[in-house]
C-alpha positions as CSV (number, residue, x, y, z in Angstrom):
1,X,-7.3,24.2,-17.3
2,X,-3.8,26.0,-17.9
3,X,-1.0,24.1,-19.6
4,X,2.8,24.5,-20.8
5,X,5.3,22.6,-22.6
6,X,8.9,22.7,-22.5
7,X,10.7,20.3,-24.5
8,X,14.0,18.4,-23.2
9,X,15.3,14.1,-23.3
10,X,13.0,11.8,-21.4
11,X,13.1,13.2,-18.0
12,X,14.0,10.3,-15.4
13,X,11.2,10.1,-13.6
14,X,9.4,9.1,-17.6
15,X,11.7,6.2,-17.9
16,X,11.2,5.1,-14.6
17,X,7.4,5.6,-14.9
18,X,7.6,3.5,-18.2
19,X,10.1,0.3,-16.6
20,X,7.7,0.1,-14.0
21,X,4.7,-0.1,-16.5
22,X,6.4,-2.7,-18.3
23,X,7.4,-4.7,-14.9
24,X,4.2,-5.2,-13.8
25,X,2.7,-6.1,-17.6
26,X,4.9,-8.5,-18.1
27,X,4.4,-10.1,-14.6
28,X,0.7,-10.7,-15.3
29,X,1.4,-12.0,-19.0
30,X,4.0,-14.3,-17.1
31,X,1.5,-15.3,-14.7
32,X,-1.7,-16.0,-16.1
33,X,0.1,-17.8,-18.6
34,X,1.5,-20.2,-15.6
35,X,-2.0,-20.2,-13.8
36,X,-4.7,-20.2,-16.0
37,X,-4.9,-23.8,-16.4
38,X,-5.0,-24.5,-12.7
39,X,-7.9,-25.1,-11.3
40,X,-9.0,-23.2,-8.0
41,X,-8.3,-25.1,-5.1
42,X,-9.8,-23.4,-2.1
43,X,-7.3,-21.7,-0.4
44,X,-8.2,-18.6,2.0
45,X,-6.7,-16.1,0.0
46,X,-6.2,-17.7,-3.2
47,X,-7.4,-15.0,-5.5
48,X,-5.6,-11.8,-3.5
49,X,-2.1,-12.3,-5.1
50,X,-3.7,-10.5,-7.9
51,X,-4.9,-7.5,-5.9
52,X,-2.3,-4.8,-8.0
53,X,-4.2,-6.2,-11.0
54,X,-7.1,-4.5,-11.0
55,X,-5.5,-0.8,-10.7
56,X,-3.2,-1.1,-13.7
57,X,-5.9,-2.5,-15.6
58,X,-7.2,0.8,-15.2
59,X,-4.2,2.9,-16.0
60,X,-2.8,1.2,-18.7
61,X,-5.9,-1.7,-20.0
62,X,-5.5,-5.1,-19.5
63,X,-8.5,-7.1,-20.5
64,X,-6.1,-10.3,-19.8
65,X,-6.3,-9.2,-16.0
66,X,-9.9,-9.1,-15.7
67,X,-11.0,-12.4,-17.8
68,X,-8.2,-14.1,-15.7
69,X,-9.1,-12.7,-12.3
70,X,-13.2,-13.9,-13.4
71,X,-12.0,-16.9,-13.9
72,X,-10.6,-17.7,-10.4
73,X,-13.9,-16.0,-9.7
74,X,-15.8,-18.7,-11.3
75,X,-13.3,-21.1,-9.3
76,X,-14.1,-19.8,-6.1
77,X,-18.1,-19.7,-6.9
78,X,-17.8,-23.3,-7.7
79,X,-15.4,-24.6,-4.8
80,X,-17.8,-21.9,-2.5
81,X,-20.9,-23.7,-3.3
82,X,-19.4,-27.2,-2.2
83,X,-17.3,-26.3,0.5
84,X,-19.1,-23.2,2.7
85,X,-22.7,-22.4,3.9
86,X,-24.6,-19.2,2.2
87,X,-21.3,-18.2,0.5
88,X,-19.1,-17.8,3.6
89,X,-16.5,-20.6,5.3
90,X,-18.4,-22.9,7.9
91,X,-15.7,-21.7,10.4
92,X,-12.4,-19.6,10.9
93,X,-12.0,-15.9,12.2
94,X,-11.9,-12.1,10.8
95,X,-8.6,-11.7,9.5
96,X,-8.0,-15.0,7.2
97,X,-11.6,-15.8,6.1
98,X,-12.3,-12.2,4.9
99,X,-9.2,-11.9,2.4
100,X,-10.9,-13.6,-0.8
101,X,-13.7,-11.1,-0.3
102,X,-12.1,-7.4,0.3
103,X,-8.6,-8.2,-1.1
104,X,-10.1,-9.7,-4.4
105,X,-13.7,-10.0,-5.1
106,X,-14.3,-6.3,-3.9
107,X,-11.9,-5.3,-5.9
108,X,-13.2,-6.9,-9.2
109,X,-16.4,-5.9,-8.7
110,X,-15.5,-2.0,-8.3
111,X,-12.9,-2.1,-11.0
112,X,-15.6,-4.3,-13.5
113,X,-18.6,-5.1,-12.2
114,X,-21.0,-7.9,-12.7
115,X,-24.4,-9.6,-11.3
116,X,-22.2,-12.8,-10.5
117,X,-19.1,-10.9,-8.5
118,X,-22.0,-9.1,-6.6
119,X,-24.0,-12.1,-5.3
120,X,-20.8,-13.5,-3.8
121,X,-20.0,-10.6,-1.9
122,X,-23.7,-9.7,-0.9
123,X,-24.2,-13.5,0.0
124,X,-21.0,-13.0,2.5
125,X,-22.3,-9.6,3.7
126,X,-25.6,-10.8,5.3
127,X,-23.7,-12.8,8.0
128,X,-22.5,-9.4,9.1
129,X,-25.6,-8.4,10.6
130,X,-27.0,-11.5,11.2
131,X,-29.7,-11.4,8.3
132,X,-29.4,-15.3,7.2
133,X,-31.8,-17.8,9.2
134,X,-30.9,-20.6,10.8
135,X,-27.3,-19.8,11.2
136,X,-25.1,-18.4,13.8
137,X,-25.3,-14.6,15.2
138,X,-21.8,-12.3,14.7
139,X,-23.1,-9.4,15.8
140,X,-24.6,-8.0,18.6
141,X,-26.9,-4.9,17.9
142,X,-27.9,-3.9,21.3
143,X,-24.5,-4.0,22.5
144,X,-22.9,-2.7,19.2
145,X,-20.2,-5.1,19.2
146,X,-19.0,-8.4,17.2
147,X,-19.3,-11.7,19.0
148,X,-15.9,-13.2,18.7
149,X,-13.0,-12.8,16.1
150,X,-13.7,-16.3,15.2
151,X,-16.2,-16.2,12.9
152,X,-18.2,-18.8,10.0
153,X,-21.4,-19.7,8.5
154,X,-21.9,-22.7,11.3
155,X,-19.5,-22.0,14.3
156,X,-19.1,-18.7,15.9
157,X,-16.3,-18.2,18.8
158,X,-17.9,-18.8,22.3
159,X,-16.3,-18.9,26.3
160,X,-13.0,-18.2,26.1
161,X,-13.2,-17.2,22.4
162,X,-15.7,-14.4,22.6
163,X,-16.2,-11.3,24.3
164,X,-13.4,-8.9,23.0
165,X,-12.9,-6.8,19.2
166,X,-10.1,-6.0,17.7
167,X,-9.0,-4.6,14.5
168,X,-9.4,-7.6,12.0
169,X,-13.4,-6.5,12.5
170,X,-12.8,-3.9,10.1
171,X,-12.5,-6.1,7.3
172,X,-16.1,-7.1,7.8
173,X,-16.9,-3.8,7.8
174,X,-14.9,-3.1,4.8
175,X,-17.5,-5.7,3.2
176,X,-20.5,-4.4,4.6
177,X,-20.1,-1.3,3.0
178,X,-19.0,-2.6,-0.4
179,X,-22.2,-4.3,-0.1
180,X,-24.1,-1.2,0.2
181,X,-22.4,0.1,-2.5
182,X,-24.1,-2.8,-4.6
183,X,-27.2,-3.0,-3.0
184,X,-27.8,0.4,-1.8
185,X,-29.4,-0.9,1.6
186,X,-28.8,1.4,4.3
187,X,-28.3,-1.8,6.7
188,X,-24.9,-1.9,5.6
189,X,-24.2,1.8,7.0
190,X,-26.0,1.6,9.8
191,X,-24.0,-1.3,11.1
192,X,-20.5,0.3,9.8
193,X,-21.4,3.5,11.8
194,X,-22.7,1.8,14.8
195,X,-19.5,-0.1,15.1
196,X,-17.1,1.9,14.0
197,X,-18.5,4.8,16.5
198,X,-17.5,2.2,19.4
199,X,-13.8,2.5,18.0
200,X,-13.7,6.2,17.4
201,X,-14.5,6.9,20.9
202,X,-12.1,4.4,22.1
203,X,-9.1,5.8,19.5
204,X,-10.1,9.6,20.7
205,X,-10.6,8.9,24.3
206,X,-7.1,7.6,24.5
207,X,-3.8,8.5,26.1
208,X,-1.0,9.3,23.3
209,X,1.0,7.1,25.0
210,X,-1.4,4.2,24.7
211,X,-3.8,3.6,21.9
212,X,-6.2,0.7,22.0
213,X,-5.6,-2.3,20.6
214,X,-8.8,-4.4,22.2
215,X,-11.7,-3.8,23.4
216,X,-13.3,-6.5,25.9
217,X,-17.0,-6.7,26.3
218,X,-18.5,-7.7,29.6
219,X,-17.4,-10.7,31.6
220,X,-15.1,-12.3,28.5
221,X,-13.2,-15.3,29.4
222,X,-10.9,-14.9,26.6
223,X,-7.5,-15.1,28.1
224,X,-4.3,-13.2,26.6
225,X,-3.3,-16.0,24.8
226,X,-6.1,-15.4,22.9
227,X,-6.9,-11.9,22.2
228,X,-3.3,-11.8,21.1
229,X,-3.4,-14.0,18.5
230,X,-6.0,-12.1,16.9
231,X,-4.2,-8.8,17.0
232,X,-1.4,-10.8,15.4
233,X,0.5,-10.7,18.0
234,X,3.3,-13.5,16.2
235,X,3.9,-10.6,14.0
236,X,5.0,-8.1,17.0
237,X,7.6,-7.5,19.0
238,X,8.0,-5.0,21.7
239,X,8.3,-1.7,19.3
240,X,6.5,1.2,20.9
241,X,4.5,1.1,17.2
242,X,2.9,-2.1,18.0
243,X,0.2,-0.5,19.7
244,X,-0.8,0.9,16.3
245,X,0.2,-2.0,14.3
246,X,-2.7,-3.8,14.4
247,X,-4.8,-1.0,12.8
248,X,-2.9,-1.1,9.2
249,X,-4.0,-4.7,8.5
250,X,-7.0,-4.0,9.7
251,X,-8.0,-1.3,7.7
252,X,-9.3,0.8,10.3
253,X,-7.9,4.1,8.5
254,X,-9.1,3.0,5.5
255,X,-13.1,2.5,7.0
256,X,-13.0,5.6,8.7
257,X,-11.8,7.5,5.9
258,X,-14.6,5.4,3.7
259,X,-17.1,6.6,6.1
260,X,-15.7,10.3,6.8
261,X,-16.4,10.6,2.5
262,X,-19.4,8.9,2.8
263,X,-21.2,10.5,6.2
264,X,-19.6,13.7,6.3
265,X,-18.5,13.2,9.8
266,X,-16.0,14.8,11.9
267,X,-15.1,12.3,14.2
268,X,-13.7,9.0,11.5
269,X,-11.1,11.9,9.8
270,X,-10.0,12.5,13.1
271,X,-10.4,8.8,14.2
272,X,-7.8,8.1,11.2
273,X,-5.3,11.3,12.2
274,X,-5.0,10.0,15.2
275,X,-3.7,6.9,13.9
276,X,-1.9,8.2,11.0
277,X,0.2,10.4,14.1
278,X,1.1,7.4,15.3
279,X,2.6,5.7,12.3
280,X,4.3,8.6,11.9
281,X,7.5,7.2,13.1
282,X,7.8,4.6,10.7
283,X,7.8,7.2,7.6
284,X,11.2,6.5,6.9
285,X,11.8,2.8,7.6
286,X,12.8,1.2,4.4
287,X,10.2,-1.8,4.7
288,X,7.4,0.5,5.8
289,X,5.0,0.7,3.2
290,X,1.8,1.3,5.0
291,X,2.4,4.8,6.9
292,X,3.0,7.1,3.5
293,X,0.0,5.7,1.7
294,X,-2.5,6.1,4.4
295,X,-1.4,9.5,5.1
296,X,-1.7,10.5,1.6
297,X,-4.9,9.4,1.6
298,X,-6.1,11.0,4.9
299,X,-4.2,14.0,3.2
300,X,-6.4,13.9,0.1
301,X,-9.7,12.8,1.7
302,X,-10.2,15.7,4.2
303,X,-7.9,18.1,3.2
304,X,-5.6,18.6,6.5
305,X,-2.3,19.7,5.7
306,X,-1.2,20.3,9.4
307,X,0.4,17.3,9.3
308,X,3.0,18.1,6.5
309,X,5.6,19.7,8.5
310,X,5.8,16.7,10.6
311,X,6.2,14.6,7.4
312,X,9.1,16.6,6.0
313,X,10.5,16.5,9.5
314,X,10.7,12.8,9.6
315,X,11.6,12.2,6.1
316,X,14.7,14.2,6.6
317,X,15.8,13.2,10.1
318,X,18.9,12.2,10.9
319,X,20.6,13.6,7.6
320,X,22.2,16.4,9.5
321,X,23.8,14.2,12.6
322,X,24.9,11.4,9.6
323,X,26.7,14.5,8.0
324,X,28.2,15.2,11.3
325,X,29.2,11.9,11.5
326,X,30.7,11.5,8.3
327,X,32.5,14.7,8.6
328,X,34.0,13.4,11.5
329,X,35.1,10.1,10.0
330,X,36.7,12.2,7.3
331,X,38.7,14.3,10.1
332,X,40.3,11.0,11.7
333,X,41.2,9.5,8.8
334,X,43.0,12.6,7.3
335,X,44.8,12.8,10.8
336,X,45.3,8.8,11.4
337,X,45.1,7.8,7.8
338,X,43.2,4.1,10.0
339,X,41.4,1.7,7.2
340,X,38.7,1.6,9.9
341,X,37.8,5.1,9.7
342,X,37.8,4.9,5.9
343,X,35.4,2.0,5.9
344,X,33.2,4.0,8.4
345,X,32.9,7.0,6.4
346,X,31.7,5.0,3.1
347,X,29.3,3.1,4.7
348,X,27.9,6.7,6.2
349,X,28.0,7.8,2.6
350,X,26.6,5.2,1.4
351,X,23.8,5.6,3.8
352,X,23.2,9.1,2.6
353,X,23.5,8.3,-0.9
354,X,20.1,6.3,-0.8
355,X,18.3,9.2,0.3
356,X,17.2,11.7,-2.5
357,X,17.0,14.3,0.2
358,X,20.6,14.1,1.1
359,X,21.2,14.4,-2.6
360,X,23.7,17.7,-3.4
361,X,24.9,18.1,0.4
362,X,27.5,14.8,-0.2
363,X,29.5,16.0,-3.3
364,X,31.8,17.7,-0.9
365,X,32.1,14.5,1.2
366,X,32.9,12.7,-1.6
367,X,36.0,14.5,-3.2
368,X,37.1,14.8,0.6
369,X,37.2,10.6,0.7
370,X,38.9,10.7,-2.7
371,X,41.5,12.6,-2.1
372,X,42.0,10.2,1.7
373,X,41.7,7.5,0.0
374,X,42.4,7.6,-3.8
375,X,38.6,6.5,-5.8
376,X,35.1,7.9,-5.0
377,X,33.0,6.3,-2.4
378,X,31.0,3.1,-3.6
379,X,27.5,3.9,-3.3
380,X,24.5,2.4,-5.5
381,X,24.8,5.3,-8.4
382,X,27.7,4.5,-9.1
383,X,29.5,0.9,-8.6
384,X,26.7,-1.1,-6.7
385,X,23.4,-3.8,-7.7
386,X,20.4,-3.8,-6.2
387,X,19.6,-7.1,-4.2
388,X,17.0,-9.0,-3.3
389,X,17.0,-11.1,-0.3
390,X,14.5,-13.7,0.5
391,X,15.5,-15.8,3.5
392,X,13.5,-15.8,6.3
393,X,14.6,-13.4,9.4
394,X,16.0,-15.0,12.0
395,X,14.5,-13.2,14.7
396,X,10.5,-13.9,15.1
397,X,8.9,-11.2,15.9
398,X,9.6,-8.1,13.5
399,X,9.1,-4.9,15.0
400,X,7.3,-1.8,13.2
401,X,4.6,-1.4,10.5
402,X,4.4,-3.7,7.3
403,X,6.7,-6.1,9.0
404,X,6.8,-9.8,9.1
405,X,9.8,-11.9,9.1
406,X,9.2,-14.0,6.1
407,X,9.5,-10.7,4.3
408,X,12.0,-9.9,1.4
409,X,14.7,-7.3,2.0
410,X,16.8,-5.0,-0.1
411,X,20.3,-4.5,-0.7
412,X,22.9,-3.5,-2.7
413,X,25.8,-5.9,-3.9
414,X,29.3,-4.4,-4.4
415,X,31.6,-5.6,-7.2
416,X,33.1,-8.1,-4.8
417,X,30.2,-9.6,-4.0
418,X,29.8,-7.5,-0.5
419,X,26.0,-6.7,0.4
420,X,24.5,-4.0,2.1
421,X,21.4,-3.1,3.2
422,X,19.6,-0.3,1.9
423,X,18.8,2.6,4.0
424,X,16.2,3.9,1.0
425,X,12.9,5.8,1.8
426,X,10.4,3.4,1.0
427,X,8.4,4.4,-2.2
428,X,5.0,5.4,-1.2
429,X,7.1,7.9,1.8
430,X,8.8,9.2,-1.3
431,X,5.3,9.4,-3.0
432,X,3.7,11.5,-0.3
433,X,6.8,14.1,-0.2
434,X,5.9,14.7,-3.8
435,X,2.7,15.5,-3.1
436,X,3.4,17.5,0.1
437,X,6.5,19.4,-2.0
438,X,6.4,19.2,-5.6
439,X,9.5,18.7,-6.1
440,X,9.6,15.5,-8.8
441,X,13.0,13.6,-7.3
442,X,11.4,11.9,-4.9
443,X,8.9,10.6,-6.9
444,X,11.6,10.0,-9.5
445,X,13.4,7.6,-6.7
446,X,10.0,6.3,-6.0
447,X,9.3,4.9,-9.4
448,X,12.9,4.1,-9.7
449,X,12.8,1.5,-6.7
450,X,9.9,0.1,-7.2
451,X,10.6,-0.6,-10.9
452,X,14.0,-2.2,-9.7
453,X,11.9,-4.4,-6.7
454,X,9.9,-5.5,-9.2
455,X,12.3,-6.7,-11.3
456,X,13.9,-8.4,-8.6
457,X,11.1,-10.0,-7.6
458,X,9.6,-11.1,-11.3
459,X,13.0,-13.0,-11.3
460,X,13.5,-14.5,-7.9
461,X,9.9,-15.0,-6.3
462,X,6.8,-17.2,-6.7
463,X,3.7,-15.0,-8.2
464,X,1.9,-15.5,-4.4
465,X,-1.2,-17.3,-5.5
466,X,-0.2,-20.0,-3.2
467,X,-0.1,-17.9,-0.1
468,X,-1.2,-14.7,-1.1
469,X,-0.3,-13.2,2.5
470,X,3.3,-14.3,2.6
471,X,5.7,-11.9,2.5
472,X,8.3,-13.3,0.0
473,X,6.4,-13.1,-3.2
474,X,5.9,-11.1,-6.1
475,X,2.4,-10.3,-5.0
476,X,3.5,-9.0,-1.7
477,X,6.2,-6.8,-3.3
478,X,3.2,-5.4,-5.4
479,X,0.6,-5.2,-3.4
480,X,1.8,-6.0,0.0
481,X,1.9,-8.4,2.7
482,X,-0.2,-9.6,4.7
483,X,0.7,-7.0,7.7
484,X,0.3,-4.2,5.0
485,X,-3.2,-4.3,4.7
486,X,-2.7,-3.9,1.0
487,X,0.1,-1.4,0.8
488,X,2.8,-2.5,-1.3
489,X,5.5,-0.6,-3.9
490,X,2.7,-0.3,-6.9
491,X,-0.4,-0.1,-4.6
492,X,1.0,2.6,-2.6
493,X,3.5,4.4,-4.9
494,X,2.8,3.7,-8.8
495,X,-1.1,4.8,-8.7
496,X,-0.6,7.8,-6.4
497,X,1.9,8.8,-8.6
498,X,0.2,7.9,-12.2
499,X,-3.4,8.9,-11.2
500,X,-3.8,10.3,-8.1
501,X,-5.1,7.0,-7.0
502,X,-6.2,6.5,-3.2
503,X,-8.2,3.6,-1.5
504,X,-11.6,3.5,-1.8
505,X,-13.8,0.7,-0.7
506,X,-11.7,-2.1,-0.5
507,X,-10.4,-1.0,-4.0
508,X,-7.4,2.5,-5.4
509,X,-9.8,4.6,-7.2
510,X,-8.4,7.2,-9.7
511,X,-8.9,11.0,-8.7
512,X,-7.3,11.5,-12.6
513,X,-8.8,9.6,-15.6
514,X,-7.3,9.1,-18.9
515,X,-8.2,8.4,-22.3
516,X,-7.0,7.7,-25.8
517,X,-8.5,8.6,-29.1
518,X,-10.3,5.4,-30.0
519,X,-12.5,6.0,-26.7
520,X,-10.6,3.5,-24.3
521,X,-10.0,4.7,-20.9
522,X,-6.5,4.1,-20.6
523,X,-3.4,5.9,-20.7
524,X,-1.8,5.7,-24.3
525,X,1.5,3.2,-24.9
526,X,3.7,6.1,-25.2
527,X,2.4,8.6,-22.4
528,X,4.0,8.9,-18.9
529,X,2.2,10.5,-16.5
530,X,3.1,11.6,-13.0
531,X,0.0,13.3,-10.5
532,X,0.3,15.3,-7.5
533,X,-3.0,15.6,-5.8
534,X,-4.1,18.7,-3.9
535,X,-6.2,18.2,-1.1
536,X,-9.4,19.3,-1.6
537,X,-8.3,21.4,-4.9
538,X,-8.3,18.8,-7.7
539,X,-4.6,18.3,-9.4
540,X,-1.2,18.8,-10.8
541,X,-0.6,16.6,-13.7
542,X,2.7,16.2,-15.8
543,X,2.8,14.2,-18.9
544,X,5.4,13.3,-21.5
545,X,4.6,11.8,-24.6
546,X,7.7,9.4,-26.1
547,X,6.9,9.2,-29.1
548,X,7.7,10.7,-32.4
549,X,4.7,12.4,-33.2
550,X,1.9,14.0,-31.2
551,X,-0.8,12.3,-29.0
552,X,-4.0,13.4,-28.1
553,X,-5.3,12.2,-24.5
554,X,-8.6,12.7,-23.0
555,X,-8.3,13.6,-19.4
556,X,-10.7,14.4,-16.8
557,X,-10.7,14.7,-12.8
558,X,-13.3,12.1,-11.2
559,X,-17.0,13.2,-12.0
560,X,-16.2,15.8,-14.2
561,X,-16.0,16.3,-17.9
562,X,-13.7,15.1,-20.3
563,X,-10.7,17.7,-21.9
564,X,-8.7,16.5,-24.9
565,X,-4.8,17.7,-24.8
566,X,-2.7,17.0,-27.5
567,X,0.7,16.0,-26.2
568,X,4.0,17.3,-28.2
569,X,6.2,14.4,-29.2
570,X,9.1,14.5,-26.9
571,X,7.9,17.2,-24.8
572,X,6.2,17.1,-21.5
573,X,3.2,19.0,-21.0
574,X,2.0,20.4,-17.2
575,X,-2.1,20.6,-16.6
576,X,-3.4,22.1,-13.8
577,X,-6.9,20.3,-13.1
578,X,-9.0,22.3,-10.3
């Protein structure tokens, strides 16, 4: 382990870690406070607005998080045992009915793990492969192939409800092989491989101008009515990503990246390439979550950094022609001196100005417009609030990835009142360009934004527990919507950033682990902590301790041993972890 110090204010990207830190703590002090006297009430995803929960608990300890999140545990064990049939619903379908399990009580039981969390997940898991008596088949072995999407305890999908897969099926896999994780049964991973192989050869086999969406078995009546309903087709439009779309709720990435880490082979990491390719387009859509975090993690699980110049490629496009463009503006206005072609150039600037990488090429631009038009260019450093928007999008479908049109959207309001939308990176792209370039300003914009969203959303939204999937809650601006398969500003962004944190069975596991003096596994109150993961090659970690005198912190790469580091007060202190 090598280490150096330099001392200097609190950088930016320290106050930014810290705002967001405090965000999210005081959210879950503001919400189990409001919800911990409610009783649960049975709703399909009732627990999964709490999802974010479980990975600052491990950062930063908050016992509050777990006792609250076992006691809509205990809620749903009760309401379970009156309302379903050997712990699963007696009806409904892959996508809604598997939510309480992967998006919550997997993730309690990984993060803090007990006999009761396990026998509700286990219970659920048995239907998978058909090993409960006297109810209804889902899977078909010889075939190696789910019966229908709509699945449940006492009806299973049949005739024109049967006969085709697609990528909600994941999410039982996603179970199966948290179940194996508790039971250590090799059941579970036999079925997860033998379905997931099905899928692989399908994704591989393909065209890159198609990718495959469904797969139809045999002489299915299912019409296309139906098979797109359970792509989620209401949440598409006619976006040459749709194709892929699918896959991110789905989790397919995420199980073939479980299964490359857990098998050893070749074909899921390039199963989940393929895909992550094709999101590729969507790196720098502002309400993209998804496509950054899973390639960070297909980055970190395997490795492969072919991919990087692409990243950089796309994370920077379009800077150069906006330049042009702008210069342009500039030229007719100093020839015309035409309001119109003053307006135009600020709103390229502005454009510009929400891009970190644009950052030091608009200086120029901007003394060119002041001396046109007599004050700098408004942009949202200098004279503009960040915005929150929350009404529903007219148009119904939303094209791209992470989309759906109940979704809140970002601005920035002028002192006139004037909104604009933002034309930010969105914070787990930002994330992954830290970890592909080292360079801390975009993981200082990261933390930035998603410290101001959740600001936004503490004081404008409803926590989510009603409709955990819904896209205008704080949940969703946490931990994502339901078309983000879990990818949201802290999910995707925050733990990257603060641990090294990637998705792991159903749950973000830490690649760094921290720990204070009195033993705890947590970060201490006054250490910010910012990680840049090499694939394959353990880890760059920066701390800064804020406080006034020095700090000791264990810290440790997964499944190895403990250092301790004592931290300089006001200084920030660079590890390298191999």
């Amino acid at each position: 382990m090598k280490d150096q110090r330099s001392e200097s204010h609190t950088p930016e990207w320290a106050r930014a870690f810290f705002d967001t830190r405090d965000q999210m703590r005081g959210w879950i002090e503001e919400a189990v406070e409001r919800h911990r006297s409610i009783a649960y009430r049975g709703g399909h995803d009732e627990g999964t607005f709490i999802s974010s929960w479980f990975g600052f608990h491990q950062l930063f300890g908050c016992p509050e998080a777990i006792d609250f999140a076992r006691y809509l545990r205990d809620g749903f064990a009760r309401w379970s045992r009156e309302h379903m049939t050997h712990g699963f619903y007696p009806e409904g379908e892959a996508h809604h009915q598997t939510e309480i399990f992967t998006f919550f009580l997997c993730r309690l039981w990984r993060v803090a793990p007990d006999d009761v969390t396990a026998e509700l997940i286990v219970d659920a898991a048995h239907h998978i492969g058909n090993w409960v008596d006297s109810v209804p088949d889902w899977y078909c072995h010889d075939e190696h192939r789910f019966l229908s999407w709509r699945i449940g305890s006492e009806r299973v999908g049949s005739g024109a409800s049967a006969g085709y897969e697609v990528p909600d099926h994941f999410r039982l896999i996603q179970l199966a092989l948290v179940a194996r994780e508790i039971t250590n049964e090799q059941r579970y991973l036999d079925l997860a491989t033998d379905y997931a192989d099905r899928w692989a050869e399908a994704i591989l086999g393909a065209s890159e101008s198609e990718f495959p969406t469904v797969i139809r078995s045999g002489d299915t009546e299912a019409d296309r009515e139906e098979v797109m309903k359970a792509i989620g087709a209401h949440h598409q439009s006619t976006s040459d990503l749709e194709g892929v779309e699918p896959h991110v709720p789905g989790g397919t990435v995420d199980v073939f990246l479980d299964l490359y880490e857990i098998t050893g082979e070749q074909r899921y990491a390039d199963g989940a390439r393929r895909i992550c390719e094709a999101l590729m387009p969507a790196l720098a859509d502002p309400y993209s979550n998804p496509p950054g975090a899973l390639l960070a993690r297909y980055r970190t699980a395997t490795g492969d950094r072919s991919l990087d110049g692409d990243v950089e490629e796309r994370l920077r496009a379009g800077i150069e022609e906006t330049l042009a463009g702008l210069d342009g503006m500039l030229r007719f206005l100093d020839q015309t001196r035409v309001s119109g072609y003053a307006l135009a150039a600020a709103r390229l600037y502005a454009s510009l100005s929400d891009n970190p990488f644009a950052e030091g090429l608009l200086d120029e631009y901007a003394d060119q417009y002041e001396e046109l038009v007599g004050e700098r260019p408004v942009t949202g450093t200098r004279a503009e609030t960040p915005a929150l928007i929350a009404e529903p999008l007219n148009r119904t479908p939303v094209a791209g990835i992470g989309k759906r049109n109940d979704m809140v959207r970002w601005g920035w309001e002028s002192a006139a009142g004037a909104l604009r939308p933002t034309h930010a990176l969105p914070p787990p792209s930002l994330m992954l360009a830290y970890l592909i370039e080292g360079d801390d300003l975009p993981a200082t914009r990261a933390l930035q934004t998603v410290a101001t969203r959740m600001a936004l959303a503490r004081l404008s939204l409803r926590d989510g527990r009603d409709h955990g999937c819904g896209g205008t809650t704080v949940a969703a601006v946490a931990s994502g919507h339901g078309r983000d398969g879990g990818y949201g500003n802290v999910t995707g962004a925050l733990f990257p950033l603060a641990a090294g944190m990637v998705r792991r069975l159903c749950q973000e596991e830490p690649l760094v682990c921290y720990r204070q003096p009195n033993g705890r596994e947590h970060l201490p109150e006054s250490v910010a902590a910012l990680v840049r993961s090499l694939p394959a090659a353990g880890a760059e970690v920066l701390l800064w301790n804020d406080a006034h005198e020095p700090v000791k912190v264990g810290i440790a790469l997964r499944n190895t041993g403990w250092r301790t580091v004592e931290l300089a007060s006001r200084k920030a202190t660079k590890l390298e972890l191999p």
